[in-house]
C-alpha positions in Angstrom: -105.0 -108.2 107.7 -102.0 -106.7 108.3 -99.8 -106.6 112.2 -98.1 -103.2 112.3 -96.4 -104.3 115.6 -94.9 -107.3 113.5 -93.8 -105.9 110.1 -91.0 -104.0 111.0 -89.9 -106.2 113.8 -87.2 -107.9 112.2 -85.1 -108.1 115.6 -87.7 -110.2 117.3 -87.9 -112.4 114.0 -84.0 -113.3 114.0 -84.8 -114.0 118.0 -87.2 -116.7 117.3 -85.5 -118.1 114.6 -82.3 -118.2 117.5 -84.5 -119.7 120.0 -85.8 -122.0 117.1 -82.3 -123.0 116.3 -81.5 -123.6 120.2 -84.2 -125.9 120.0 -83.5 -127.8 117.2 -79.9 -128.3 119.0 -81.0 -129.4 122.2 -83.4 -131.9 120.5 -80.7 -133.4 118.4 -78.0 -134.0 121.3 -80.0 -136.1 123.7 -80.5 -138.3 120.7 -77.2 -138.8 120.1 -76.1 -139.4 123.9 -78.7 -142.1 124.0 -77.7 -143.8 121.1 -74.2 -143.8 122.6 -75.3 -145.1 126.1 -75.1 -148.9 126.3 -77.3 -149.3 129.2 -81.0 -149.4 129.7 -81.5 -147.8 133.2 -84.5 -146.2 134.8 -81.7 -143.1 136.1 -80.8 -142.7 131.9 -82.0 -139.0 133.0 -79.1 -138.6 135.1 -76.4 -138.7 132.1 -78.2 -135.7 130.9 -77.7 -133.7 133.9 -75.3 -131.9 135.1 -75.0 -132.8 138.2 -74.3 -136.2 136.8 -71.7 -135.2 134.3 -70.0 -133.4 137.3 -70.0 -136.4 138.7 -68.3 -138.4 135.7 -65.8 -135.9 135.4 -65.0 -136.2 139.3 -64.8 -139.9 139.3 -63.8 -141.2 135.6 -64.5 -144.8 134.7 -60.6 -146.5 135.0 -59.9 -149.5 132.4 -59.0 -151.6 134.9 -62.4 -151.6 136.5 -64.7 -152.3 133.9 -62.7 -154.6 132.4 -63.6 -157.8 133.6 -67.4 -156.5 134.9 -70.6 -156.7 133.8 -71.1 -153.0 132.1 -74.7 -153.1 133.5 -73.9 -153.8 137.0 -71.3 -151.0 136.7 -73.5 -148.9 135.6 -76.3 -149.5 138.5 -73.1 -149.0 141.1 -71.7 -145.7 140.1 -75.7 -144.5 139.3 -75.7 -145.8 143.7 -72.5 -144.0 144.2 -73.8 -141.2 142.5 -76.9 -140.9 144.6 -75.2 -141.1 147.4 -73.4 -138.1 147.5 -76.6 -136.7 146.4 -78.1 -137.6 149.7 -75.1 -136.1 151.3 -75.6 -133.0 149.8 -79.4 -132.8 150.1 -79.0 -134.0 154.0 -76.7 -130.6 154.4 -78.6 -128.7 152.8 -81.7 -129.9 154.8 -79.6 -129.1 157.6 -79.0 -126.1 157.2 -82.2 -124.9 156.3 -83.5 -126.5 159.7 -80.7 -124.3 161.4 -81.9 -121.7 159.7 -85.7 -121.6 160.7 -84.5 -122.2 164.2 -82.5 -118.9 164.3 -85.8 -117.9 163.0 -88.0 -118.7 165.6 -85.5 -117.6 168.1 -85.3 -114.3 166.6 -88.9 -114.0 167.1 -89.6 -115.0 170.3 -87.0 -112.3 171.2 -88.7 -109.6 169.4 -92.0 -110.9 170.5 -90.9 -110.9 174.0 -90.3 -106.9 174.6 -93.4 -105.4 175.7 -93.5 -102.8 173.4 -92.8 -105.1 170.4 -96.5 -106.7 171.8 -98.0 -103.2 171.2 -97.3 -102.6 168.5 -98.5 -106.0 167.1 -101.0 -106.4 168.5 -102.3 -102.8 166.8 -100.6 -104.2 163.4 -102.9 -107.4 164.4 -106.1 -105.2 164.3 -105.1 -103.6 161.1 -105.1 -107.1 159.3 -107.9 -108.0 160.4 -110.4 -105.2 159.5 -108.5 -105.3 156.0 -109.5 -108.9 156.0 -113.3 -108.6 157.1 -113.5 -105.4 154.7 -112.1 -107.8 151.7 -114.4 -110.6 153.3 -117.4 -108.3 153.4 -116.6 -107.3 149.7 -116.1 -111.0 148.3 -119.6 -112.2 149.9 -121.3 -109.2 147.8 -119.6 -109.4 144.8 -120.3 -113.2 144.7 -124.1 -112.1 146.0 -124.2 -109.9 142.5 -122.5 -112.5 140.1 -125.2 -115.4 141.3 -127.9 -112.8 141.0 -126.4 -111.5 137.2 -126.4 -115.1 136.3 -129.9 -116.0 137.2 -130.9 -112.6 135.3 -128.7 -114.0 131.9 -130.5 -117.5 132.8 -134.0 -115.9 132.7 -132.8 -113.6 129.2 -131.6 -116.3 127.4 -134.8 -118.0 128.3 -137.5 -115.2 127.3 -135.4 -114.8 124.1 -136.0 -118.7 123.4 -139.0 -118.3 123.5 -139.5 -115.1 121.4 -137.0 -117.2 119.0 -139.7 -120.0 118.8 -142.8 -117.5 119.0 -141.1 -115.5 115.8 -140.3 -118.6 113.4 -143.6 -120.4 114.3 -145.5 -116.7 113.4 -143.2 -116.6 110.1 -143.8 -120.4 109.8 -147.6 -120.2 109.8 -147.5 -116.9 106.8 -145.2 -119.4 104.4 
């Protein structure tokens, strides 16, 4: 059976064989920056990430301090230190998404407030809901008519049991 959509498609071939070969690459590396790694942490994840390696870059591992310390306990302090301006960053941005829905909030109680706003709303309101009680109404049927199809495919499949059995008993009985 031949694909017409797939013969002459050599440009999507050499794409998957790219994407096959990106693959193939990013499977490889983590291998070989485990196998480097020294410690057995539960945050190994973090060396692959980024936001880690920004990190390492931003605060380099000096001789002098891990030269007389346990490598492990090193390790578990930066992976701390790390985390820590982690937190920093999350808590800014959690604050500034909670500044955010505030001006929000404000900005609708001042729409809401003018009295035409409240109109036209309120109309906008009444839209929705017939929209929804239509859909509503529609849903309720629909699933009226796919309980009553089933119980009809119930009662086909049934009956044609039954002539199944009726025909190979009759061609039974002639043999």
């Amino acid at each position: 059976m031949a694909f017409p959509l797939l013969e002459d498609d050599d440009e999507a071939f050499t794409e998957v064989l790219a994407l096959l070969d990106e693959y193939n690459a990013a499977v490889e590396e983590p291998t070989h920056l485990n196998s480097r790694s020294k410690h057995a942490s539960p945050f190994s994840s973090l060396t692959e990430s980024s936001a880690w390696a920004a990190f390492e870059a931003a605060h380099p591992i000096t001789k002098n301090t891990s030269k007389h310390r346990n490598g492990a306990r090193e390790m578990r302090r930066r992976e701390v230190q790390f985390l820590r301006t982690c937190v920093k960053g999350l808590e800014n941005q959690l604050n500034a998404l909670r500044e955010g829905a505030e001006q929000r909030a404000q900005l609708r109680t001042t729409v809401c407030g003018d009295s035409d706003r409240i109109g036209q709303s309120s109309a906008l309101m009444s839209v929705w809901k017939d929209l929804a009680s239509r859909q509503l109404d529609q849903r309720l049927t629909s699933e009226r008519e796919n309980s009553r199809l089933k119980c009809a495919l119930e009662d086909q499949k049934k009956l044609k049991e039954m002539l199944q059995r009726a025909l190979n008993t009759r061609v039974a009985r002639r043999v």
